[in-house]
C-alpha positions in Angstrom: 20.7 103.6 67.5 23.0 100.7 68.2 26.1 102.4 67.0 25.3 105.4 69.0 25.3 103.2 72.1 28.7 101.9 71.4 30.1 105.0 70.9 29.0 106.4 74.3 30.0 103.0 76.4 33.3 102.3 74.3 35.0 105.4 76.0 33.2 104.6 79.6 34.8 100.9 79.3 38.3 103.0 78.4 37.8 105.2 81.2 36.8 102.9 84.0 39.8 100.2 82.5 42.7 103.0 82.8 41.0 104.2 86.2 41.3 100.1 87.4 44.9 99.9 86.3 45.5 103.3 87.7 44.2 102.4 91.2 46.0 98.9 90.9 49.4 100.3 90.2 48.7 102.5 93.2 48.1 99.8 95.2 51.1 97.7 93.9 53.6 100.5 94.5 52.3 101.1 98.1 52.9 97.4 98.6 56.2 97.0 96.5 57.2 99.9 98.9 55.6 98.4 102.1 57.6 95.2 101.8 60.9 96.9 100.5 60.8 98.8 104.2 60.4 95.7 105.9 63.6 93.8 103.4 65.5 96.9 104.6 64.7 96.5 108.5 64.9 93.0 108.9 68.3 92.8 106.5 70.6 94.9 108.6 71.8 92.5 111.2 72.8 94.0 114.6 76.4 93.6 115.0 77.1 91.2 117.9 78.5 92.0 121.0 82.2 90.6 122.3 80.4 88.2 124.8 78.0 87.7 121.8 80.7 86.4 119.6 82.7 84.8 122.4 79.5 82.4 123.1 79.3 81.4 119.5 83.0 80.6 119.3 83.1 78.3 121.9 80.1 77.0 120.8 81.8 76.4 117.6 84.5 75.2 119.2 82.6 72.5 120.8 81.9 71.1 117.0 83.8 68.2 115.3 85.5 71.2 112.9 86.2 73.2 115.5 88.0 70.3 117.7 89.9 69.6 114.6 90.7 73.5 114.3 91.7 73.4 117.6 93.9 70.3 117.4 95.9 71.7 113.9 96.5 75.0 116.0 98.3 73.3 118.7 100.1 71.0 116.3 103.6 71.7 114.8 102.1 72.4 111.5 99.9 74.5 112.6 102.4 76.6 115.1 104.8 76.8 112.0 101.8 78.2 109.8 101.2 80.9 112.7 105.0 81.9 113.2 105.5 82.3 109.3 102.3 84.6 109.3 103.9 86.6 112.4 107.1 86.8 110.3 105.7 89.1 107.8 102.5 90.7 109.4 104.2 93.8 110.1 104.9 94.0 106.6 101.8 93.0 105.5 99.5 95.8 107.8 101.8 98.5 106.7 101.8 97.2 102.7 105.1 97.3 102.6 107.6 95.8 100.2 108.9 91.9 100.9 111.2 90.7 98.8 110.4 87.1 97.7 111.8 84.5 95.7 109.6 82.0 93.4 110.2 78.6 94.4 106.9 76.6 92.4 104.6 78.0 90.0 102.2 76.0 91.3 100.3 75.4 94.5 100.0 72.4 96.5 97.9 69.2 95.2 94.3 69.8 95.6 94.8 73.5 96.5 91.6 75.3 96.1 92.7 79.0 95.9 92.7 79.6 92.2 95.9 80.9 90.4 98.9 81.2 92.7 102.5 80.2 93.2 105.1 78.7 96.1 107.3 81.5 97.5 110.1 81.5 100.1 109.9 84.9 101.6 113.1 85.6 104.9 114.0 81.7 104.4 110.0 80.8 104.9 107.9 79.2 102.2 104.4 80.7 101.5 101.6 80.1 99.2 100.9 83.2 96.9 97.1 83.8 96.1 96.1 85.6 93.5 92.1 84.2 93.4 90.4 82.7 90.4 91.8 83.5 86.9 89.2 85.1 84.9 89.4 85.8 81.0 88.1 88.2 78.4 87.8 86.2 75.8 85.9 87.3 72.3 86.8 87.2 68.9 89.2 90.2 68.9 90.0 90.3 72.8 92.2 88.1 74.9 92.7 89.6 78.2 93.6 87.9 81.6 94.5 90.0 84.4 97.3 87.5 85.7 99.2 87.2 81.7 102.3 88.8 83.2 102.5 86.8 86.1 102.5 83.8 83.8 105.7 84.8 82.6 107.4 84.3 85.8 109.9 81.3 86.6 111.5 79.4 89.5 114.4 81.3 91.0 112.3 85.0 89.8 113.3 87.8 92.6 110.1 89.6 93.3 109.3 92.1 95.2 105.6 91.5 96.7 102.9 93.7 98.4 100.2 92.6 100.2 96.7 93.3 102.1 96.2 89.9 104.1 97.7 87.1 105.3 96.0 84.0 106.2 95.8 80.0 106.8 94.2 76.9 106.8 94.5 73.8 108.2 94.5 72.0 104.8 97.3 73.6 103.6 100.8 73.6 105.7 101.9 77.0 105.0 100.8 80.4 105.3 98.8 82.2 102.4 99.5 85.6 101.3 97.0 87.4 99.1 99.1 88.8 95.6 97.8 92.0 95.7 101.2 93.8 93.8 104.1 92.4 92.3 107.4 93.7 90.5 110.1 92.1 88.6 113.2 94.1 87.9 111.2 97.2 88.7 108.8 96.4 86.4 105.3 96.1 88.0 104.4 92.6 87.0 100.7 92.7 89.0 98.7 95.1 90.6 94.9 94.2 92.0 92.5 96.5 90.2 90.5 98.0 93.6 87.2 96.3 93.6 83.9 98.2 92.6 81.6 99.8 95.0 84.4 99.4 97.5 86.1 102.1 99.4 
């Protein structure tokens, strides 16, 4: 008689145990799903407006880094940075070629830029970005993405392309982003286009 009993409420504990889990899951999902639609809502920042962003600038302005901003603008450095930039913007929007030649095949003391190189570029002197150097590395693969560009030398002609130009007060001259460079036609560096971009 005893086995009989457990035979019938084995399956019933079966039953109601996959019909708890069912009705938990359900539950679960709903609220994995509730909270997903309120990460989506509340993650999509509404752009600011131009008086928006005109009331945080000054605001930031009005901070010790932004006094100090301010001050390296107005200084000679800092107008010499802006009228090398101006020099090759044109250039630069239109991603056309600028012939450069290598002065340093290193950047500044206590640059902070990754791998890059001193340029003079129409009788200016720029700092040459290319971003952190990343390897491949595994038993049977060595592969860097800047190997050719660490065959170049002082006095190398080049012929560079690139997307932005930029600055900073810690460093006295302009910084151009390496996104293509050639060496007697040969392309020494081209940026791979990132993922998921457009």
């Amino acid at each position: 008689m005893k086995k009989i009993i457990y035979v019938l409420i084995l399956p019933l504990i079966v039953v109601s145990g996959l019909v708890f889990s069912f009705a938990s899951f359900t539950n679960r999902s709903d609220a994995n799903r509730e909270i997903k639609n309120e990460t989506s809502k509340k993650s999509i920042p509404n752009p600011l407006s131009a008086a928006e962003r005109k009331t945080a600038l000054k605001k930031w302005e009005a901070t010790p880094d932004g006094i100090m901003y301010k001050k390296w603008e107005a200084s000679p450095a800092g107008k010499k940075v802006y009228a090398g930039e101006a020099k090759i913007r044109k250039a630069v929007r239109n991603y056309t070629n600028m012939n450069g030649v290598v002065t340093s095949l290193s950047l500044p003391p206590g640059s902070r830029l990754g791998f890059g190189m001193m340029v003079r570029i129409n009788g200016d002197d720029y700092i040459l970005s290319f971003g952190p150097e990343k390897s491949d590395k595994s038993f049977l693969n060595f592969n860097n993405e800047f190997q050719q560009l660490h065959k170049l030398k002082v006095n190398d002609k080049i012929i560079i392309k690139s997307h932005a130009v930029s600055h900073a007060p810690k460093y006295s001259y302009p910084i151009v982003s390496g996104d293509y460079i050639e060496l007697d036609g040969k392309i020494v560096y081209k940026r791979a286009p990132r993922k998921g971009g457009c």
